[in-house]
N, C-alpha and C positions, 0 to 999 in steps of 0.2 A: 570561366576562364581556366588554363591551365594549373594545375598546379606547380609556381614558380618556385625553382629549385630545387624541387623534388627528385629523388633518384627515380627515374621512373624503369630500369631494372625490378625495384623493390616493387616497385606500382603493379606492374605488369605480374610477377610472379606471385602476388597477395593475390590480385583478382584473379586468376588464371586459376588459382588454386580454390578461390568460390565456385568459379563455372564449373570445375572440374567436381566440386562437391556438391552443385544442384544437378550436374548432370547423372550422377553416378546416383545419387540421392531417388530421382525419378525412374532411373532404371529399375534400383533396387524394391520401387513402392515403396520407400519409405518417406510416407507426409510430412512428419515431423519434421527431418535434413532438409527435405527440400524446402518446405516452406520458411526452415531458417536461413539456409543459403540463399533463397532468393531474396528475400529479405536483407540479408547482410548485403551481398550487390546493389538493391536500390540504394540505403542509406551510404553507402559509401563515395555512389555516382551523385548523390546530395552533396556531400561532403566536400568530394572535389569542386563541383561546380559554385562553391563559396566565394565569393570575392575577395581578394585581400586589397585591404582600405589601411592608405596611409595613414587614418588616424585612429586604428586599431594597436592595441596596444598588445597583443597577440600574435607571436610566430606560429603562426596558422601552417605554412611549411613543416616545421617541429610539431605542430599537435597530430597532423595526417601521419607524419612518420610514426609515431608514438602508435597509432592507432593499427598501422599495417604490421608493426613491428608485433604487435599483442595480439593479431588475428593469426601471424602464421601457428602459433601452437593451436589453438581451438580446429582451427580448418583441417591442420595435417591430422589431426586424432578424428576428427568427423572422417573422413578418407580412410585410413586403417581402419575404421569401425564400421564403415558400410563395406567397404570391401572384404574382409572376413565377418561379418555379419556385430552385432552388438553382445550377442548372448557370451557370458561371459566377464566382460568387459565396464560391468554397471559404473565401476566408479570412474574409469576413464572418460565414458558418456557423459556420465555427470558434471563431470569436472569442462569437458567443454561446450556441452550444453549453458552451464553458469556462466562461465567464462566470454565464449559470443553473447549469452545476455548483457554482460557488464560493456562491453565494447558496444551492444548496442543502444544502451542508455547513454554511454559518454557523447555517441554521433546524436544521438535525437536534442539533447541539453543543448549542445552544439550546434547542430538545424536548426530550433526552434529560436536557440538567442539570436540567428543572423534572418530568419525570413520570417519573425513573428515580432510582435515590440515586447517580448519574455527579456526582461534582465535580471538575471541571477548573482549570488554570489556563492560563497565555498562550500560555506555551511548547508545551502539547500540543493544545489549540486550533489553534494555526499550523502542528505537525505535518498534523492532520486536515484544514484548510482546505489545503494541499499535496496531501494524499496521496489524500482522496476527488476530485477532479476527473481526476485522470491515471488513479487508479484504475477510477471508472466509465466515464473516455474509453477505456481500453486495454480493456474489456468491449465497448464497443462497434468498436472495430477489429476484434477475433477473432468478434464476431459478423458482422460484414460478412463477414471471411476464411469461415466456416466457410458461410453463406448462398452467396458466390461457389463454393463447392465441391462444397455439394450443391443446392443450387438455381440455378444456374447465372446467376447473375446477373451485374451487374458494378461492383462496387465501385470494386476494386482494380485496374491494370494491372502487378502486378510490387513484386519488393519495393522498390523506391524509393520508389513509390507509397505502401506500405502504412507506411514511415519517417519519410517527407516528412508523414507523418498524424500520426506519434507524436511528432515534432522539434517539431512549430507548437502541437499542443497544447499541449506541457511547457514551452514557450517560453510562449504565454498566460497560462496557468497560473499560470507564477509571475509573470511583470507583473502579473497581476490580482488573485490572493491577496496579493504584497507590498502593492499598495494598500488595500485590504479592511483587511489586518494593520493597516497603519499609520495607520491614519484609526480603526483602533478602538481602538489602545496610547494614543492621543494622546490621544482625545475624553474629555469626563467620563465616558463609562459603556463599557462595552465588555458582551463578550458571555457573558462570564463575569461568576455571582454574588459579588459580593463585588470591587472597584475592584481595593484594593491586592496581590489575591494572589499570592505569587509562590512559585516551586517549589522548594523548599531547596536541593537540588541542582540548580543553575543550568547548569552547564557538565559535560563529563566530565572535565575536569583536575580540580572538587570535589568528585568522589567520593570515598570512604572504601573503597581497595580492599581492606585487610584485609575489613571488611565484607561488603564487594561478593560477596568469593569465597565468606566464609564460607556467608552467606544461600546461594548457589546449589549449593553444596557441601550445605546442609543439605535443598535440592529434590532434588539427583539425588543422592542417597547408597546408593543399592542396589546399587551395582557395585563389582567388583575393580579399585581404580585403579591397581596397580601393573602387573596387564597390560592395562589398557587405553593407559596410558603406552606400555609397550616399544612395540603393535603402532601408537600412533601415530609413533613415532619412526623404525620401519622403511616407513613413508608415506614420510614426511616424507624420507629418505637415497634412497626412489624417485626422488620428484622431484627431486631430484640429482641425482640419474642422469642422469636427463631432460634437465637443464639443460647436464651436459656431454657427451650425445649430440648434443644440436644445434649445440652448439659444432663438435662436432668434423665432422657431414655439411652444416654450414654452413646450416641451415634455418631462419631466424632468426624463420619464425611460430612452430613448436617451441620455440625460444628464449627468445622474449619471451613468451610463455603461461606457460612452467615457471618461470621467474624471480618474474613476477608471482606464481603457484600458492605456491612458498615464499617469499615475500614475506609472504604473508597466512598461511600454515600457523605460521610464527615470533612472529606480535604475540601469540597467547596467552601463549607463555613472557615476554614482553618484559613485557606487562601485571601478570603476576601473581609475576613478580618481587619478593625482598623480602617475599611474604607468607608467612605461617606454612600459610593451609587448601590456597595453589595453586591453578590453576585447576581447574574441575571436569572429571574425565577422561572422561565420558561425551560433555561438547560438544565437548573436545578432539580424542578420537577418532574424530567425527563429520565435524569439521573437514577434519581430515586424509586419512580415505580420503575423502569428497566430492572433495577437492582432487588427489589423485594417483586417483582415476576419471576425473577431469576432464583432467588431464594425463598420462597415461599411452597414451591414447585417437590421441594424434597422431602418435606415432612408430611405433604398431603399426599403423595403418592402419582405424582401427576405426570412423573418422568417416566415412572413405570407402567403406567397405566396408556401412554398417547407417545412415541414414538413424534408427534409432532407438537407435542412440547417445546420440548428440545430447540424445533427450529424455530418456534415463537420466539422462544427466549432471546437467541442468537439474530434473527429477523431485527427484532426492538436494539439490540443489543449495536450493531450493527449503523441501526440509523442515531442511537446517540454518539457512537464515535465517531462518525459522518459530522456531528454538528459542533463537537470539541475543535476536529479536522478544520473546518468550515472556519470556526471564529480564528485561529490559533493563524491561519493561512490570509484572513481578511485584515486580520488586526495590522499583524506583519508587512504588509501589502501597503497597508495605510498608512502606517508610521514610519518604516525603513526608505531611506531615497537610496538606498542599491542595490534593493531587491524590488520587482514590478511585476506583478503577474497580469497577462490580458487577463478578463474578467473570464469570459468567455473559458480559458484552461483551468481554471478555478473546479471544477467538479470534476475532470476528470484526473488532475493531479490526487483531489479527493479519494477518489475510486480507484485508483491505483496504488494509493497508502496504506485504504483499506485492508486489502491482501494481507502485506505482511502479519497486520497485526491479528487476524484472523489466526496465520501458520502458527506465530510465536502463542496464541492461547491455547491450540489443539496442542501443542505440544507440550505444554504448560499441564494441560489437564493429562496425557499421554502416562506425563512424570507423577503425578500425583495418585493415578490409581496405582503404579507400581508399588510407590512408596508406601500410602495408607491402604491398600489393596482392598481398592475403591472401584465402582463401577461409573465411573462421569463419564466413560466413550462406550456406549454398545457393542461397535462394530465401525466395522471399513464403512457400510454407510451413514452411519452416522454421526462419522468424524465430517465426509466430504460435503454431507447435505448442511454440519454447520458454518461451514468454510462459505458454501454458496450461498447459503441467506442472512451470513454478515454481507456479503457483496448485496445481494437484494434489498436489504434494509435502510443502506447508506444510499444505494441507489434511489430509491424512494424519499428518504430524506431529503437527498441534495437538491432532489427532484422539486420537493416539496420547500425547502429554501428557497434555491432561484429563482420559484416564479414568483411568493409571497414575501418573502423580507424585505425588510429594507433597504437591503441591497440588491444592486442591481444586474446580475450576471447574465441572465439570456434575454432581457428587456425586450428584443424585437421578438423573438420568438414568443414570446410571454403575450406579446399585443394580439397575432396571429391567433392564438392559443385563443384564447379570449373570445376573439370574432368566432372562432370555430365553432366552441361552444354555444355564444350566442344565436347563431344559427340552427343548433339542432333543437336547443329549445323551443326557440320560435315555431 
């Protein structure tokens, strides 16, 4: 239905000025515009065609305004930048590039709560409005990389280049989601149904770890945890090792790598501490050799020596954060009554969390060789190949959850799956 009381002056010259940006976009050849422009039109014609329901607690009128009022600046700058071309211009791209991303997560959160049974609240809202813009910009960096390599084009100059891309976006990003955030917490309506909802467990200091452990102890309970414990524990005295090899050959990349590795290998015992279930031995274990693969890798020479190393490491790496993502997403799911996720969106909210946390670790590592003038990124490719097989890793994970855990996310699909199988054997 229409959208009631809406200025539709405002309506008309938002859209007008999409079409005007996919058409000018296709002239130009340029995919990128156009496929964002078209894109930004369907989600918008979603949008409109929203019902407003009297027992909606949301001025859905004021959220569409909100929406077209924040698309005229991304659109006008796509328009000056295909018409005198982009070269130039990098950070004004940039800037609306992030920008229509963030306006197109607010529409999808907003789609998905009214024609999916997704019930969100603020908290995971501001997750997604984060996570999809880095997300779909880190899609597009490895699509530039992987174009420049086999289509020889030219993107990128070098990995500076290709960081200096992923730094200004996540930097955007979040200037422009925190404003979005904050201008919708404030307002009388936001973009969540229902004003005052909030997510019971607000913080991770008010979790209920007994709980916590039990639930996910009662997801992965198929295994032997007593020896999944020992062989994490003789991980875990590896990277020990590790830490006082480099001590003692004075290689303080070694050093500070293995430190970090058991650092992180030690918060599950600290976490689950004090509880009766423990933490569960299957992520534990997961944890652990991830972490001394990862760190093992530098004193044997094996980064230097295999170029696909690297993306082992990042691969494993990848599907354990997949399955942190996975509990942290199910628990939540299970115990909160205001947040509901279909089962079914469950992996791919996964796999698009993913991303970020790939960007913020190349960059992480970016900062570190500078610092300790360290070689942890080879090159342009092989910052992007580790980017793509943390996506691959998790991907295989979640893949690998859904159809075996305990729980239950793609269940029909899973049965199918099953029969298919059985038949080829046969």
């Amino acid at each position: 239905m229409p959208a009631r009381g809406m200025r539709y002056p405002l309506k008309n010259f938002v859209m007008s000025l999409g079409g005007l940006s996919l058409s000018l976009a296709i002239a130009k050849n340029d995919f990128l515009w156009s496929l964002m422009s078209f894109i930004y039109l369907v989600l918008m014609l979603a949008v409109l065609k929203i019902p407003i329901r009297s027992q909606d607690k949301i001025d859905l009128d004021s959220l569409r305004k909100l929406i077209f009022f924040c698309s005229i600046f991304p659109l006008l700058i796509s328009l000056i930048g295909l018409f005198r071309g982009w070269k130039g211009f990098f950070l004004l791209e940039e800037t609306a590039f992030v920008f229509l991303l963030s306006i197109f997560a607010l529409m999808i959160i907003l789609i998905l709560e009214n024609y999916t049974s997704l019930k969100s609240e603020l908290q995971f809202t501001g997750i997604f409005l984060y996570s999809f813009p880095i997300g779909a910009g880190a899609t597009r960096s490895i699509g530039r990389f992987l174009s420049d390599k086999f289509f020889h084009t030219e993107h990128f100059h070098g990995n500076s280049h290709f960081m200096l891309e992923l730094l200004i976006m996540t930097i955007l990003c979040f200037h422009i989601v925190y404003f979005i955030k904050h201008f919708l917490k404030n307002s009388r309506y936001n973009v969540l149904l229902g004003m005052n909802r909030e997510l019971e467990i607000t913080s991770p200091f008010d979790i209920n770890k007994e709980d916590l452990f039990e639930f996910l102890n009662s997801v992965f309970n198929k295994y032997n945890r007593s020896k999944l414990i020992t062989v994490s524990t003789i991980f875990q005295w590896g990277i020990y090792g590790v830490i006082i090899y480099g001590l003692i050959v004075e290689n303080h990349s070694v050093t500070v790598w293995a430190i970090f590795s058991f650092g992180i290998s030690v918060i599950p015992e600290m976490l689950a501490r004090n509880t009766k279930s423990g933490f569960p031995a299957v992520l534990y274990f997961w944890f652990t050799f991830v972490l001394f693969v990862f760190t093992v890798g530098r004193p044997l020479g094996f980064y230097s020596l295999s170029n696909w190393w690297a993306e082992i490491t990042h691969f494993l790496a990848g599907s354990a954060v997949a399955l942190v993502l996975f509990s942290i997403l199910v628990y939540f799911d299970d115990r909160s009554e205001n947040l509901y996720i279909p089962r079914w969106l469950i992996p791919l909210f996964i796999l698009l969390f993913i991303l970020p946390i790939g960007v913020f670790w190349e960059i992480t590592e970016f900062y570190v060789d500078i610092i300790f003038d360290s070689r942890t990124q080879a090159g342009l490719e092989d910052t992007a190949y580790d980017i793509l097989f943390n996506f691959l890793g998790a991907l295989l994970s979640i893949t690998t959850v859904s159809l075996f855990s305990e729980i239950e996310l793609w269940s029909p699909y899973r049965s199918k799956l099953f029969k298919v199988l059985k038949r080829l054997n046969s």
